[in-house]
N, C-alpha and C positions, 0 to 999 in steps of 0.2 A: 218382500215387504209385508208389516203385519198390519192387521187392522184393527185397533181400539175402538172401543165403546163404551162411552158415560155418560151422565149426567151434570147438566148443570141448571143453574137457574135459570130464568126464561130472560131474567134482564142481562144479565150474563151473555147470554147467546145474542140478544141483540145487538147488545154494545158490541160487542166479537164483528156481526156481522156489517153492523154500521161503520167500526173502525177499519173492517179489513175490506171492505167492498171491492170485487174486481182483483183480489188477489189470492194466491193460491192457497187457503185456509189450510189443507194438508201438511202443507212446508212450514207454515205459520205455527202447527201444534208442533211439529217434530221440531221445530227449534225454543220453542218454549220449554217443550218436555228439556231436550237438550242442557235449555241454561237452567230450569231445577235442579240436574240431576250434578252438574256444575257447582250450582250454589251448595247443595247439602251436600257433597265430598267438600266441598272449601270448609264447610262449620266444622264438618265430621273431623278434619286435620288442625282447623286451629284449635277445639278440645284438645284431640289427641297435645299438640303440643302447650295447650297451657297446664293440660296436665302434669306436661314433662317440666315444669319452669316450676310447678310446686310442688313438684316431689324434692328436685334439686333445691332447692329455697330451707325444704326440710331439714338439708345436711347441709347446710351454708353454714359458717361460722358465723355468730352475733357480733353487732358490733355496739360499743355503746354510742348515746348520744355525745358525750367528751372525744370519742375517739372519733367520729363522724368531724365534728367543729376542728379538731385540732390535724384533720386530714385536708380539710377545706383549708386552713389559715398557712398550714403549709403548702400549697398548691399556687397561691394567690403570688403576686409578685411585689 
């Protein structure tokens, strides 16, 4: 197991220690760390893939707005 060390604000740590009172503040950071490190791979992939959605969009064939209407009006019943 490693051990971290930083800083925070002074109100910071108290909220921390007034919300976690009696609980094992250790496990409290390594799951916090945990769901950061969580959340930035989720942004880091949904970039990567809107990346991918506008590259393809690049070599998408156009369509016109007539051709959109009359794709709609045929669809309809």
């Amino acid at each position: 197991m490693s051990t971290v060390n930083f800083s925070v604000p002074e109100e910071v740590k108290r909220a921390f220690d007034k919300t976690f009172k009696g609980q094992n503040k250790s496990a409290i950071i390594a799951d916090l760390m945990r769901e950061a490190v969580e959340r930035a791979e989720r942004k880091r992939r949904q970039r990567k893939a809107i990346a991918r959605i506008l590259e393809r969009r690049q070599h998408a064939p156009s369509v016109s707005n007539e051709q959109l209407r009359a794709a709609r009006e045929d669809g309809r019943p």
